[in-house]
C-alpha positions as CSV (number, residue, x, y, z in Angstrom):
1,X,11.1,-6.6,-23.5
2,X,8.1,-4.8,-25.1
3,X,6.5,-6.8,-27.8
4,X,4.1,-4.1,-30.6
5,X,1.4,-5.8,-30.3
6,X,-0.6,-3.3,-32.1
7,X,-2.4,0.0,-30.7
8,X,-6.0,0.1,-30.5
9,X,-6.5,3.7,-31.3
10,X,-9.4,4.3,-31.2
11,X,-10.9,1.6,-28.5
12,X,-14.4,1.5,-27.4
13,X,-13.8,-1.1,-24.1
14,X,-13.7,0.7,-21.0
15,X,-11.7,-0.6,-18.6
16,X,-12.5,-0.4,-14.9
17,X,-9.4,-0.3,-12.0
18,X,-10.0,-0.3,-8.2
19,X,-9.5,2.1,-5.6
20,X,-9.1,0.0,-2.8
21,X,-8.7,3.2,-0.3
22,X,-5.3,3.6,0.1
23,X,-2.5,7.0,-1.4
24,X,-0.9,4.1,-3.5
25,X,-3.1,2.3,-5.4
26,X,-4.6,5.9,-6.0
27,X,-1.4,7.1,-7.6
28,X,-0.7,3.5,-9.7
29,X,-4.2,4.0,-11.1
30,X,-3.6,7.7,-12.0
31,X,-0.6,6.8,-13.6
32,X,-1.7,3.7,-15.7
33,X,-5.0,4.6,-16.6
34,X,-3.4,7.9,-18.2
35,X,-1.4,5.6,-20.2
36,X,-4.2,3.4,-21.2
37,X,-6.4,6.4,-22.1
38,X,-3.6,8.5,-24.1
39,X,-1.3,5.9,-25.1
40,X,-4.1,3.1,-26.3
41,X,-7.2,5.3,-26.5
42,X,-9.5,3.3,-24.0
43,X,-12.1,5.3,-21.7
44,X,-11.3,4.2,-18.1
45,X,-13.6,4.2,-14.5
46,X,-12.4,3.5,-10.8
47,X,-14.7,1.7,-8.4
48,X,-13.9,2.6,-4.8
49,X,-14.9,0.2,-2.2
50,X,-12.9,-1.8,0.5
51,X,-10.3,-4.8,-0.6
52,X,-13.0,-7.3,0.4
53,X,-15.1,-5.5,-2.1
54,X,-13.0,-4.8,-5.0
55,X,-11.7,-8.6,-4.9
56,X,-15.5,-9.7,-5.2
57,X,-16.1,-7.0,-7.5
58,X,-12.6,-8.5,-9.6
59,X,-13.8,-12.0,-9.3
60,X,-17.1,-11.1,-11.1
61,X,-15.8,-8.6,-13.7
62,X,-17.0,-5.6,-12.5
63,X,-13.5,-4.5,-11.8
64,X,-10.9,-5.6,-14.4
65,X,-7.7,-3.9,-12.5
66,X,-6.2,-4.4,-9.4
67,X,-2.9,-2.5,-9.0
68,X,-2.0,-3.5,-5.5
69,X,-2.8,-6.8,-4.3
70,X,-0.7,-6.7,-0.9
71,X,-0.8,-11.0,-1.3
72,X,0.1,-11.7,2.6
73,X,-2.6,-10.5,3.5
74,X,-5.3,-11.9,1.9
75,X,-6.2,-15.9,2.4
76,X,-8.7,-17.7,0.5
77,X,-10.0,-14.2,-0.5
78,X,-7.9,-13.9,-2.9
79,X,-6.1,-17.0,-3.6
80,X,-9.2,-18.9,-4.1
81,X,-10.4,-17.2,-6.9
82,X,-6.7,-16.9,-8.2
83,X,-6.5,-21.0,-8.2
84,X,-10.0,-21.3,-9.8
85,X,-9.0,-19.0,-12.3
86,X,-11.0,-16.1,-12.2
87,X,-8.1,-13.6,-11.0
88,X,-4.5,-13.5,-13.4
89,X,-1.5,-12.1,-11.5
90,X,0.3,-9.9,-14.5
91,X,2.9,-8.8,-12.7
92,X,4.9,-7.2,-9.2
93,X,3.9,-3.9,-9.1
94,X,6.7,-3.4,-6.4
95,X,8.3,-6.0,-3.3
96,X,10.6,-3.9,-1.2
97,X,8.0,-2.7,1.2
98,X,7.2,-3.5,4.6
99,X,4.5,-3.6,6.7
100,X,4.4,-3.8,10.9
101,X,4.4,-2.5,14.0
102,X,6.1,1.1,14.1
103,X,7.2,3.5,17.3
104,X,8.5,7.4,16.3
105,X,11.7,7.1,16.6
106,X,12.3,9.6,19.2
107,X,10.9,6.8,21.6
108,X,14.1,5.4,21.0
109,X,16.5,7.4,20.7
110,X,14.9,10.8,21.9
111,X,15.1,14.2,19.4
112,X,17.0,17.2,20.6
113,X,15.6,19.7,18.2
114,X,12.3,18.8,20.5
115,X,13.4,18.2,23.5
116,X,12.9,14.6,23.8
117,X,14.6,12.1,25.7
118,X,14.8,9.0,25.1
119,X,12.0,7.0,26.6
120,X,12.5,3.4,25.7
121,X,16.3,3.4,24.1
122,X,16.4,-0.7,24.3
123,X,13.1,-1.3,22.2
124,X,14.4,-2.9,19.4
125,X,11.7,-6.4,19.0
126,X,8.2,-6.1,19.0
127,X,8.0,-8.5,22.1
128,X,10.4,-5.8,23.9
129,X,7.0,-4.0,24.3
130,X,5.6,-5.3,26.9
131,X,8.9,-3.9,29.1
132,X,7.3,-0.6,28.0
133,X,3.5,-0.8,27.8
134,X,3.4,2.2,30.7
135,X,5.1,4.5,27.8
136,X,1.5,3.7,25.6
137,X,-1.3,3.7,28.4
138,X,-4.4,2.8,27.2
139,X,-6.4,6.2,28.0
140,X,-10.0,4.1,28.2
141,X,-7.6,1.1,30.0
142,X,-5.0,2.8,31.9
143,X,-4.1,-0.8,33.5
144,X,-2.9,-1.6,29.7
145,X,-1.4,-0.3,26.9
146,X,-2.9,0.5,23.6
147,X,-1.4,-0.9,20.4
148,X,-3.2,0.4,16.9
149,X,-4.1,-2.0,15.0
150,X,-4.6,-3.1,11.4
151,X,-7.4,-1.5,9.4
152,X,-10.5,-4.0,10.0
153,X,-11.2,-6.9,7.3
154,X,-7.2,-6.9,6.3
155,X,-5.1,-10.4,7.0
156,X,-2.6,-8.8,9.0
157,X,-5.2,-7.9,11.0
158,X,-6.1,-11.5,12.1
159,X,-1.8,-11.9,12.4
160,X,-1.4,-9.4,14.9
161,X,-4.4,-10.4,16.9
162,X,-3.4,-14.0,17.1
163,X,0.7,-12.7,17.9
164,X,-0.4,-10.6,20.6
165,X,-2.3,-13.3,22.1
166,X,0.0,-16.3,21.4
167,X,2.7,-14.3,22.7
168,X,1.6,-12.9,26.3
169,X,1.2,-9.4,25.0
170,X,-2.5,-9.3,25.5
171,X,-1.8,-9.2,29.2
172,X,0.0,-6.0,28.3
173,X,-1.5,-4.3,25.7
174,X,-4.9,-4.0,24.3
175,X,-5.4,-4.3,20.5
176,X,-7.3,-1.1,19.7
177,X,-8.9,-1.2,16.2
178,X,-8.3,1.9,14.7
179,X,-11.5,1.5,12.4
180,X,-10.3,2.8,9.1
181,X,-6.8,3.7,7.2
182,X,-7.7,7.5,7.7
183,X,-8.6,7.0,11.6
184,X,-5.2,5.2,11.8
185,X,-3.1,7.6,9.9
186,X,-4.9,10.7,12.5
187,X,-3.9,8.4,15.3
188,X,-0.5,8.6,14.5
189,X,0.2,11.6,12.8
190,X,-1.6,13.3,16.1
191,X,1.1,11.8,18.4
192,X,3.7,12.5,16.4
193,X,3.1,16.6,16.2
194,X,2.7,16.4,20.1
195,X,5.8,14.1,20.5
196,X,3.6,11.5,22.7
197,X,4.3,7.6,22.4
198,X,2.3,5.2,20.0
199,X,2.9,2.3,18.5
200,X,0.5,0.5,15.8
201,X,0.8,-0.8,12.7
202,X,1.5,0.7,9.5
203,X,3.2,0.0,6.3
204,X,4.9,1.3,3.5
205,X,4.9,3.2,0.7
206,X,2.8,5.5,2.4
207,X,3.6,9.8,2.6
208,X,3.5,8.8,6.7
209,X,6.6,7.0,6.7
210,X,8.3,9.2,3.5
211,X,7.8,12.3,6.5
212,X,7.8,11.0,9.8
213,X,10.8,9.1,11.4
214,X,9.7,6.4,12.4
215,X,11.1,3.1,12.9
216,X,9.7,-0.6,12.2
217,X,9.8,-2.9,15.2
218,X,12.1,-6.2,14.1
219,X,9.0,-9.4,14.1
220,X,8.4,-12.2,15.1
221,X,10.6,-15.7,14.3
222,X,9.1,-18.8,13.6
223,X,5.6,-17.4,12.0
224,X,4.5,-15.0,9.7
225,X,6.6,-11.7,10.5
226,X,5.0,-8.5,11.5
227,X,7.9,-7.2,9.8
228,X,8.4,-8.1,6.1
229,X,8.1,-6.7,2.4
230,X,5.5,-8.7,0.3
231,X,5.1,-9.2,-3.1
232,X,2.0,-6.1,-4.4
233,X,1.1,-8.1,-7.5
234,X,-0.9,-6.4,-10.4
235,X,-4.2,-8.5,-11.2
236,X,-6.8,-8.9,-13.6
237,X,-10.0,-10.0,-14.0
238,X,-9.7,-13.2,-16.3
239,X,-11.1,-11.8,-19.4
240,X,-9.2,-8.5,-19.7
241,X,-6.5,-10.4,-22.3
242,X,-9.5,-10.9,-24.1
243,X,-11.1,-7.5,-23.9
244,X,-7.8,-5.1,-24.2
245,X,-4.7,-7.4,-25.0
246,X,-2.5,-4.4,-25.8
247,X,-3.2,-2.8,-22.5
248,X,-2.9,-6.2,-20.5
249,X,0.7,-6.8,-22.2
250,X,1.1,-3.5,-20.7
251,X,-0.2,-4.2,-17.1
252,X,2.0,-7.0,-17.4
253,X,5.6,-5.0,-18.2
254,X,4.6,-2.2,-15.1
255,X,6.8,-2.4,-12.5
256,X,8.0,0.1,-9.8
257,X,9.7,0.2,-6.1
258,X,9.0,1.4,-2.8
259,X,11.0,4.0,-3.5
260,X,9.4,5.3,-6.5
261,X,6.2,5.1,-5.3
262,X,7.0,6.9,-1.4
263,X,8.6,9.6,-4.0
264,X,5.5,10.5,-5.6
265,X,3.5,10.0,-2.5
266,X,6.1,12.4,-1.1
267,X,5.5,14.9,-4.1
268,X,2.0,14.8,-3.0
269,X,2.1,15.7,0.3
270,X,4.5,18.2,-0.7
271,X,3.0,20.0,-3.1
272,X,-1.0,19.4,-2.1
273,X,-1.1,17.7,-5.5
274,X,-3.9,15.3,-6.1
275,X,-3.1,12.0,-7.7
276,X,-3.6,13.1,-11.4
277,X,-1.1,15.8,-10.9
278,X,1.4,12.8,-9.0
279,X,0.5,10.9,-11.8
280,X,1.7,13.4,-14.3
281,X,5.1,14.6,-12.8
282,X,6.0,11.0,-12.4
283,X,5.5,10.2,-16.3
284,X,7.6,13.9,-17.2
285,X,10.0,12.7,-14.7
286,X,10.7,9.2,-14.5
287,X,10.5,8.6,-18.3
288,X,13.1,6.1,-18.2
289,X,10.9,4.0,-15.7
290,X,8.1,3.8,-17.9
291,X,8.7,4.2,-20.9
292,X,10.2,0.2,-20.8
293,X,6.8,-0.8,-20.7
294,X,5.2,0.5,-23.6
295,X,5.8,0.2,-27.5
296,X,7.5,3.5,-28.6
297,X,4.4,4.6,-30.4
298,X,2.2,4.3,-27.0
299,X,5.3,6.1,-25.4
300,X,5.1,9.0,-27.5
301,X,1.2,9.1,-27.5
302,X,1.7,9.6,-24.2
303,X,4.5,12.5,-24.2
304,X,2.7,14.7,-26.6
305,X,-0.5,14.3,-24.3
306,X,1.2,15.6,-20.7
């Protein structure tokens, strides 16, 4: 339920989300800082800069928005200055993602169209790879296969380190780190167009897996999985209920899906739109989505703008 808590009109606060580097958190920003600036009349900024970075920058109120915290994979990072107070989780942005270790799925079961066969039809577990590790020769270690990591600085990264060494694959496989999301998204789009093996991790939302076929290896039992949807909370910077509470009762009502989110990401690629223009089909065409989290007067602030 949206309560009218009263619409600052004509605001002078400006408040400050993070671009953490990623398609997603770039389209969540678009689409809520265009509400906050139309619908409740406050200037907004983006500070880019790595999650490490916009979490310190959050803790010390440089930032006041997060839109995806991807909690699994941050430790004390996060959840320290969460417990001390200096973070407050408004709400799940979206939980029915997943993140992990992916193959194209012609490795499995081949593509005809292409010409593929099947190279590895029983690959169904992560652990399954090391049955396999000659289909993903390391090209710099040819006596080992390469497996693409997380981007560097991200918890899953430390997971899938410690998995593939607590589970034998390190005698298989090397970890490669891929460096950056961008290096890791070439890497994988790269084999893909020439139909060559790869595996490494990768998650979703993301316009990769909305228009490649790829499928997610099943994880591991009895620890964190490398398989799994997490909870992408929405967080603030302590003070914003003091600074804008209209626009944090907001923050706190926005909620999406995977599936919403992989459709505008889709749009994107689609089109070549940039994120403002994502931002804007999504609010002429999911109006029933958010319009629930807005006062009707903010609602139609924002339809007369777009």
């Amino acid at each position: 339920m949206v309560l009218n808590m009263g619409v600052n009109a004509i605001a002078q606060e400006t408040i400050t989300f993070a671009d953490a580097g990623w398609d997603s958190i770039r389209f969540h920003n678009a689409v809520a800082r265009y509400i906050v600036e139309e619908g409740y009349g406050y200037s907004t900024d983006e500070v880019s800069g790595s999650t490490p970075v916009t979490l310190l920058g959050l803790e010390e109120g440089d930032i006041d928005v997060e839109m995806e915290i991807w909690t699994g994979n941050w430790g004390d990072a996060y959840y320290g200055p969460l417990e001390e107070g200096a973070f407050i989780e408004l709400s799940v942005n979206y939980d029915d993602n997943a993140q992990g270790l992916y193959v194209p799925t012609y490795i499995i079961k081949g593509d005809q169209e292409r010409g593929i066969e099947p190279l590895a039809p029983d690959l169904e577990d992560w652990l399954d790879l090391k049955n396999y590790w000659q289909l993903f020769k390391d090209e710099e270690d040819p006596s080992k296969g390469r497996i693409y990591g997380s981007p560097p600085g991200w918890k899953i990264d430390e997971v899938l380190r410690n998995a593939i060494k607590e589970n034998g694959i390190d005698e298989y496989f090397n970890y490669f780190s891929p460096g950056s999301d961008s290096a890791l998204s070439t890497a994988i789009v790269a084999a893909y167009q020439k139909g060559e093996p790869i595996v490494a991790y990768y998650w979703e939302p993301t316009w990769i897996m909305g228009k490649l076929d790829m499928t997610l290896l099943d994880g591991i039992e009895g620890e964190q999985p490398l398989s799994c949807g997490m909870e992408v909370m929405i967080t603030v910077n302590h003070n914003l209920p003091k600074k804008a509470p209209e626009v944090t009762e907001f923050l706190a009502n926005y909620h999406t899906s995977s599936q919403l989110t992989s459709e505008a990401l889709a749009y994107m690629m689609n089109n070549d739109a940039d994120t403002e223009e994502a931002a804007h089909w999504f609010l002429r065409k999911k109006e029933d989505v958010w319009t629930q989290w807005v006062p009707e007067e903010v609602a139609q602030k924002v339809k007369n703008s777009l």
